[in-house]
Steps between C-alpha positions, in 0.01 A plus 500: 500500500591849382558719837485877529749652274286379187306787357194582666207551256427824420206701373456692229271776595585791606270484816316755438105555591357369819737202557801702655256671730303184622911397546588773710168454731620205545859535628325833684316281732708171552418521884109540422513218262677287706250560774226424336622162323565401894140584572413257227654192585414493785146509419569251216789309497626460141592137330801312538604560160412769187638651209348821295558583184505817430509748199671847465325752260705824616158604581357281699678185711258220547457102592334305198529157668518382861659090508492368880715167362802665319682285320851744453681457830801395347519835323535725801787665574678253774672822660110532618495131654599623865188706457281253383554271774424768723216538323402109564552546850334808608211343262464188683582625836188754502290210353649154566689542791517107579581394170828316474412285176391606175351313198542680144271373235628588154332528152442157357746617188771405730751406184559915384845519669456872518165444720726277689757721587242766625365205697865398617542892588188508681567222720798593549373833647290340807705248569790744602246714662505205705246255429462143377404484139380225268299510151221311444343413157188545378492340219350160552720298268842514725466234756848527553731736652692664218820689428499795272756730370463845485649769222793526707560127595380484834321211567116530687309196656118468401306302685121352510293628705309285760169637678343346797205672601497872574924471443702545219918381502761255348572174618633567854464895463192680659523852413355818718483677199423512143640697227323500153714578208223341248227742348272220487384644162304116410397483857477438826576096532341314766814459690476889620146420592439648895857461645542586888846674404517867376582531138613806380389659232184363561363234247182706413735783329633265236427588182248246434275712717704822578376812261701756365222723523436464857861539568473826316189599729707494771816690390253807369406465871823501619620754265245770576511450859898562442529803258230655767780479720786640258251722330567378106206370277478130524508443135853559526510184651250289385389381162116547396369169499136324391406123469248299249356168559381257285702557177582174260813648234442179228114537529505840541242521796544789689773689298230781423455571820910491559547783250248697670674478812823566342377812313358644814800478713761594219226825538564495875881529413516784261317703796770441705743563240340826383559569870833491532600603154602154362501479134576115457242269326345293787417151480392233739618160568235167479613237680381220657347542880669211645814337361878566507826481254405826268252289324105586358611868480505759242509893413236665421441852303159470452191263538484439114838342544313167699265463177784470260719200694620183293422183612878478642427799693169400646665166569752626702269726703258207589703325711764522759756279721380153509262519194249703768250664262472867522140636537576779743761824394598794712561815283806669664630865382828469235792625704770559254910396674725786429764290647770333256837324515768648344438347174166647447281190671196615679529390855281449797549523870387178711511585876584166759327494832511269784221592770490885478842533418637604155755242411670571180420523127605441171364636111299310238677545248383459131650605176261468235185636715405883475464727833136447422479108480495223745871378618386230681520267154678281329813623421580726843803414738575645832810716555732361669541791657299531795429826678801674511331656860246384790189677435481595858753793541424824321787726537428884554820622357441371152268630245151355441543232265834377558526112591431520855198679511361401172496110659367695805208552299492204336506372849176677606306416227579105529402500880176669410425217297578250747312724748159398235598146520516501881117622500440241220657204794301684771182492271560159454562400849128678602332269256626197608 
């Protein structure tokens, strides 16, 4: 891995308009920020694990997608590691302060070497935080314990699991805990059915149940309550979002009503940019409301556009990880990434967290996307280069959107959006 003297990315605006100002408010009010976030968890403690993505228009910095089972540990910077297994401590001590042994349950694509050696770096973080760690499979077809190599050689043991009654463990290993690292995007197997141990992030927000849209409720909520504080408009922060049920891409059900929905908030959009004097083309993203991996998701300039697909387009927008057919799409404000590598690829920021604390990050990277296209796609790579700089230490004494305090930022944002996926847990936890 790359460390800190690689080139950072950089952006190509100028900064001008309302994004250097929301910047400064920011790093203005570090000690009111801070404040309130503390307020926050401790009325809602976040999840063990989340990463944001975020995008960077020079006008406006805001999440697009919220994953609580990251899959890109092993692309942190591992200067950051001592802070991450802080992180796992403090995390488990204000919520599992008995726990001694841990479980990890992995995606069932266990032969990706790179997924292994976020797995490998994963483990690797809680078991020097201090803790016994195994991983357990959930994929029904091992029966026996297995070795696996990761990218970088190391080897990892996965094991079947074994449930009797409420418990879940390995042969001889009964863990306190349980970590999910599987977005149980075909599922929720029977196996995860009712245990008496606490499993964190909780089972209902996988993605075979888990809505973008709802996630989205949440961080409006969490956004307006916070620019109230700062005193910015919470668009800054937060894309313009609307969902539509019911829609059928190869039969076409549905898709009438979609461009409807997509003309009225691309409307919504050029209010706000009218408002602050943006003279970009908007468009809007249509994706699918559950699902992972960048797939069922395409730009949008205009509702006419969904009438005029080919059947490989309408293919690929019908279904999502696992084959799951897509019937349900959130309709998420475009946010253009200013950001590029020093070769001209557009680049965006994904912010690591561990409990309420920001971790690390790295850059999707992709060189044949536009600023205006989805990176998550075949095709991307993640710089090796990893944050350069925490995203927890603005500095006073350098200007607004050098590294420091543009991470700062970045910082913010991301814990906002795990702040919206705490509430989702807690919402969760009610309806049980």
């Amino acid at each position: 891995m790359l460390r800190i003297n690689t080139p950072v990315p950089h952006l190509t605006t100028a900064l001008s308009g309302p994004l250097q100002p929301l910047e400064a408010i920011i790093l203005s009010q570090v000690a009111t920020i801070e404040s309130w976030f503390r307020a926050r968890w401790q009325e809602t403690p976040p999840p063990i694990t989340s990463s944001v993505d975020l995008r960077h228009a020079g006008f406006k910095i805001a999440p697009v997608d919220t994953n609580l089972f990251p899959a890109g540990f092993n692309n942190l910077n591992p200067d950051f590691f001592p802070l991450c297994i802080q992180a796992v401590q403090s995390y488990l001590h204000d919520n599992m302060p008995k726990c001694t042994k841990i479980l990890v349950l992995p995606e069932a694509h266990t032969r990706n070497r790179f997924y292994l050696q976020s797995l490998s770096v994963l483990r690797d973080l809680f078991v020097k935080a201090g803790f016994v760690v195994r991983i357990g499979s959930l994929d029904p077809s091992l029966i026996t314990a297995t070795e696996m190599t990761t990218d970088a050689g190391e080897k990892l043991l996965i094991e079947p699991l074994i449930r009797q009654e409420g418990r879940l463990g390995l042969f001889g290993f009964d863990p306190c805990f349980i970590v999910l690292n599987n977005d149980l995007s075909v599922g929720v197997p029977a196996i995860l059915d009712r245990l008496d141990q606490p499993i964190q992030p909780p089972i209902e927000l996988g993605w075979s149940t888990r809505l973008k849209s709802n996630h989205f409720s949440y961080f409006e909520s969490v956004a307006r309550d916070f620019a109230a504080v700062v005193n910015f408009d919470p668009w800054l922060i937060c894309p313009l979002f609307s969902a539509v049920d019911g829609v059928d891409f190869m039969t076409q059900t549905g898709v009438d009503e979609l461009a409807v929905a997509v003309d009225r908030l691309l409307d919504d959009i050029r209010k706000k940019y009218a408002a602050f004097g943006i003279t970009e083309k908007p468009f809007v993203v249509v994706k699918a409301d559950n699902g992972t991996y960048g797939m069922s998701v395409m730009m949008v300039h205009e509702g006419a556009q969904l009438h005029q697909l080919n059947r490989k387009q309408r293919t690929s927008m019908s279904a999502t990880k696992g084959s799951r057919k897509v019937h349900r799409l959130i309709i998420q404000e475009g946010v253009t990434s200013e950001e590029t590598m020093p070769d001209g690829s557009v680049a965006e920021p994904v912010v690591y967290m561990i409990g309420q604390y920001v971790v690390g990050g790295f850059y999707r990277v992709h060189k044949e996307r536009a600023k205006d296209e989805n990176l998550n796609a075949p095709g991307m790579h993640f710089e090796p280069l990893a944050f350069a700089q925490a995203c927890n230490m603005p500095c006073k004494e350098l200007g607004i959107t050098e590294i420091p305090n543009r991470f700062y930022a970045y910082g913010v944002i991301a814990r906002l959006a795990a702040l919206a996926a705490a509430r989702e847990m807690a919402a969760v936890r009610r309806t049980k």
